[in-house]
C-alpha positions as a Markdown table, in Angstrom:
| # | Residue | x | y | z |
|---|---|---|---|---|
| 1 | Unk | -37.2 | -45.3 | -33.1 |
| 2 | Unk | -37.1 | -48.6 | -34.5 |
| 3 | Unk | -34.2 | -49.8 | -36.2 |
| 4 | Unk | -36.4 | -50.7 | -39.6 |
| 5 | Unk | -37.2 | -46.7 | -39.6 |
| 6 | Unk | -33.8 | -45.8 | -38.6 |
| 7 | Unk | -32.6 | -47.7 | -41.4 |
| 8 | Unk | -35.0 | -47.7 | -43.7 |
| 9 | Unk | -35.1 | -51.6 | -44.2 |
| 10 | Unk | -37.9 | -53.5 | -43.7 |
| 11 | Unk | -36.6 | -57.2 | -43.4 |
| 12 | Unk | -33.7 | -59.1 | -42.2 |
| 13 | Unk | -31.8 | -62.1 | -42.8 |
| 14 | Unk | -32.7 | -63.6 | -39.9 |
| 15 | Unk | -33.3 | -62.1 | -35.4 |
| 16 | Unk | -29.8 | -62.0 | -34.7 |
| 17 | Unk | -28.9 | -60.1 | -38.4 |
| 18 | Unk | -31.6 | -57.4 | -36.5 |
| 19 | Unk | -30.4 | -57.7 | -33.2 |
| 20 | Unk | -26.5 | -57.0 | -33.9 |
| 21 | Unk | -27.6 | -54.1 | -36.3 |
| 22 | Unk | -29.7 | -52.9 | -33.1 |
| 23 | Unk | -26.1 | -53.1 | -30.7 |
| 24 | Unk | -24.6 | -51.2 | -33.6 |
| 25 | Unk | -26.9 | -48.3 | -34.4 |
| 26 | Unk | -27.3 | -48.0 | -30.6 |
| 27 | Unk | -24.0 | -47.8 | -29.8 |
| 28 | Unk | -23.2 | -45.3 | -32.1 |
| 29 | Unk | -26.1 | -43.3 | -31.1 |
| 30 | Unk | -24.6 | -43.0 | -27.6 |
| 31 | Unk | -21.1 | -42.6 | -28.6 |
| 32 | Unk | -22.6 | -39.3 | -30.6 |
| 33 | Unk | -24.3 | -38.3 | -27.1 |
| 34 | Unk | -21.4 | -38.6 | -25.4 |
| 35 | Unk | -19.4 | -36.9 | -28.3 |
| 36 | Unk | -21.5 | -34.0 | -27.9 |
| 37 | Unk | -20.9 | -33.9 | -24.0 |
| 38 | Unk | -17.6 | -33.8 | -24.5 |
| 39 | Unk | -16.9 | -31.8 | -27.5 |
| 40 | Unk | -17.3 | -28.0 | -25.5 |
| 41 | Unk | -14.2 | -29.2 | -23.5 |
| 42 | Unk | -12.1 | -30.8 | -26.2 |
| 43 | Unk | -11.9 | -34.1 | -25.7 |
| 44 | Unk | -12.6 | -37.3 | -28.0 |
| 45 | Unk | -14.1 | -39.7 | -26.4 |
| 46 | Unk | -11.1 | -42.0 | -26.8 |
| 47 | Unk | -8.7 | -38.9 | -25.3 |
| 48 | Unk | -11.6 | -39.1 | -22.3 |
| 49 | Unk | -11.2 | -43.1 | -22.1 |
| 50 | Unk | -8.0 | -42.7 | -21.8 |
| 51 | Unk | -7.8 | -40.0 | -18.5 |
| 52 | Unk | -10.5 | -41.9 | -17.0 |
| 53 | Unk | -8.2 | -45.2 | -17.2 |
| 54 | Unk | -5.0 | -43.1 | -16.1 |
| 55 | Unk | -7.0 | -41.5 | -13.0 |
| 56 | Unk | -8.5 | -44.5 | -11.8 |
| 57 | Unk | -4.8 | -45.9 | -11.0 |
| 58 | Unk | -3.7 | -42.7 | -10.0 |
| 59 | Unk | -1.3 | -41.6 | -8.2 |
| 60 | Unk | 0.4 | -44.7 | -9.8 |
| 61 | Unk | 1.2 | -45.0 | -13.6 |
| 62 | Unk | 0.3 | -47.7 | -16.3 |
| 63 | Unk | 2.9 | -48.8 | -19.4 |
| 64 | Unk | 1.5 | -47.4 | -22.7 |
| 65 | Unk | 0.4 | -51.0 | -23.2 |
| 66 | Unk | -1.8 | -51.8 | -20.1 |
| 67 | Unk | -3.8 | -48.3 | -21.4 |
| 68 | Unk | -4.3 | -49.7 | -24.3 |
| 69 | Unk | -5.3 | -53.0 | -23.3 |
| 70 | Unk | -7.9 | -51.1 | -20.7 |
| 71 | Unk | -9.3 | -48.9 | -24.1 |
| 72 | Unk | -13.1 | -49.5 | -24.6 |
| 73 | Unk | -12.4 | -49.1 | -28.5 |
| 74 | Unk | -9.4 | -50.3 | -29.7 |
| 75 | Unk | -6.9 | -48.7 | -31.4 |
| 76 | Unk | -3.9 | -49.1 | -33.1 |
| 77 | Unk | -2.5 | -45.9 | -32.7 |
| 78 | Unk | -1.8 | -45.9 | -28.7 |
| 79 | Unk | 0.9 | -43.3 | -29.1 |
| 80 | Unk | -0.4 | -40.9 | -30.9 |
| 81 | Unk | -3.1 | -40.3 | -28.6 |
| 82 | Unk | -1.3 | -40.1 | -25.7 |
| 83 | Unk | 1.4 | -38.0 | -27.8 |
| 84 | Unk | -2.0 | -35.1 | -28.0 |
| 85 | Unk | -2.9 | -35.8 | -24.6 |
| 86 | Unk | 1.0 | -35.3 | -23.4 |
| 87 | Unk | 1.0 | -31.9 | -25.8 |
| 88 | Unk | -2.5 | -30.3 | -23.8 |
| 89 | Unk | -0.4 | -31.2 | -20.1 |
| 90 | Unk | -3.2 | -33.3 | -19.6 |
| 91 | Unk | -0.6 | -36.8 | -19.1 |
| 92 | Unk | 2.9 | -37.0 | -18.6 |
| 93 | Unk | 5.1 | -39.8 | -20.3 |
| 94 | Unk | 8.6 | -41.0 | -19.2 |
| 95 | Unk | 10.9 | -44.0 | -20.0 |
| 96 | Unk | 10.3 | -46.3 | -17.4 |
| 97 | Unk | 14.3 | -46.7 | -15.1 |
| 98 | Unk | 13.6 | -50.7 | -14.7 |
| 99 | Unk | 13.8 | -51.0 | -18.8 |
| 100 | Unk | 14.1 | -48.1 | -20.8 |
| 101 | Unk | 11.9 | -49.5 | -23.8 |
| 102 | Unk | 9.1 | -49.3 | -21.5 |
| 103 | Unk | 7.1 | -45.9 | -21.6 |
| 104 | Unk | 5.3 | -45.0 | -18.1 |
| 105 | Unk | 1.7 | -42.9 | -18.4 |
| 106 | Unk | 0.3 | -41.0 | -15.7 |
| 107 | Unk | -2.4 | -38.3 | -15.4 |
| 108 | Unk | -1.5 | -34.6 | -14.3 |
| 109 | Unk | -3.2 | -32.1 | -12.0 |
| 110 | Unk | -4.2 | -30.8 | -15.1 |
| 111 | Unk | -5.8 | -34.0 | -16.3 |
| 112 | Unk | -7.5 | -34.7 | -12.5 |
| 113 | Unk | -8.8 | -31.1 | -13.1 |
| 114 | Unk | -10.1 | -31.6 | -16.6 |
| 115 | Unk | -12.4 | -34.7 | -15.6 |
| 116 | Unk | -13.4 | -33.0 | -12.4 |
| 117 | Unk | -15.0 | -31.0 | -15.0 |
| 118 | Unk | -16.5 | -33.5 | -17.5 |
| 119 | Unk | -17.7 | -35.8 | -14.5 |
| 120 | Unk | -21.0 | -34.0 | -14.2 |
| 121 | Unk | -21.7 | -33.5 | -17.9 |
| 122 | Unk | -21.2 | -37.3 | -18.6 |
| 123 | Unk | -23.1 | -38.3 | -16.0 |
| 124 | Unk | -25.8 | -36.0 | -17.3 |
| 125 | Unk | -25.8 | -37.4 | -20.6 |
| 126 | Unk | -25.2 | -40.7 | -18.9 |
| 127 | Unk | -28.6 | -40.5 | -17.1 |
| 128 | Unk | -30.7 | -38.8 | -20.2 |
| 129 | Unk | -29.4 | -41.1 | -22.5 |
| 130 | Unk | -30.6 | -44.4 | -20.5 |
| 131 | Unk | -34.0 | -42.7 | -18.8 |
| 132 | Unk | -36.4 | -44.9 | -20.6 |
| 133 | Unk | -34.9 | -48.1 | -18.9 |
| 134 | Unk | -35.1 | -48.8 | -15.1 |
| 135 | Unk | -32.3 | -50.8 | -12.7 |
| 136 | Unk | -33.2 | -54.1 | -13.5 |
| 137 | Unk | -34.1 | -53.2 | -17.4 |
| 138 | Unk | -29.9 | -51.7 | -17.1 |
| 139 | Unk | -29.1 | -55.5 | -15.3 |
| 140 | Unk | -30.7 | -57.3 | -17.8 |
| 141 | Unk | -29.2 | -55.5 | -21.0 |
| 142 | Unk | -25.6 | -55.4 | -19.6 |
| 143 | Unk | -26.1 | -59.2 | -18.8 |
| 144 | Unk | -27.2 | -60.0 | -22.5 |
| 145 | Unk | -24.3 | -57.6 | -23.9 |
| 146 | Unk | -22.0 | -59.5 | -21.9 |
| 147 | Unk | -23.5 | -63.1 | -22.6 |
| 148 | Unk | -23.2 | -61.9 | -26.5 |
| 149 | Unk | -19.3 | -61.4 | -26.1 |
| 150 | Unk | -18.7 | -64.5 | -24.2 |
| 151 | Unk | -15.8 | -66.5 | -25.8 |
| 152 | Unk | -15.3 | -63.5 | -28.2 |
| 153 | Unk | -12.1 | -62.2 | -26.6 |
């Protein structure tokens, strides 16, 4: 669908106006899709982000703030996320015994178990959502996303 239909506007101040609506709309298409993937197990997307960061240095743990650093969207509420995640058995927290003001994050069996699950229904989505482009067509728009944040950080 184009984005004038999806929006119902017909003009724009100028390409890039368009093409950062585009990135917007888009994205939060996908997020929906991948919403909807996850929503039979109970997971947010940022809950899912979250184990997917914790299992990938797993067996080791991160520091509350090295998660959130790692977060895809960025939130300010760090601990109250990993407070729900904690409360399903999904994480486990503990003060750190080098400095106790640092809190240590790792993923349980539980949490392994859980995205052992979600893997193939993400992947799924993953691959429906993106059909309509090819390899090089998935090169070429992850190298334009990426030149677009250039020297945003």
């Amino acid at each position: 669908m184009k984005l004038a239909d999806l929006i119902q506007q017909s003009s724009f101040a100028s390409p890039a106006h368009e093409a950062l609506l585009n990135v917007m709309a888009t994205a939060s298409w996908a997020q929906g899709e991948i919403n909807a993937a996850l929503a039979p197990h109970g997971v947010t997307h940022a809950q899912y982000n979250v184990l997917r960061i914790l299992r990938g240095n797993h067996p080791n743990c991160y520091t509350c703030s090295d998660v959130g650093s790692r977060l895809l969207d960025r939130t300010p509420d760090v601990t109250r996320l990993l407070v729900r995640l904690e409360q399903r058995g999904l994480i486990h927290r503990q003060r750190a015994e080098h400095d106790r003001r640092v809190v240590e994050v790792r993923i349980t069996d539980e949490g392994l178990a859980l995205l052992d699950k979600l893997d193939d229904p993400i992947r799924e989505t993953t691959e429906r959502v993106s059909a309509h482009l090819d390899d090089s067509e998935h090169q070429k728009l992850s190298r334009l996303l990426e030149t677009l944040r250039t020297d945003q950080e």
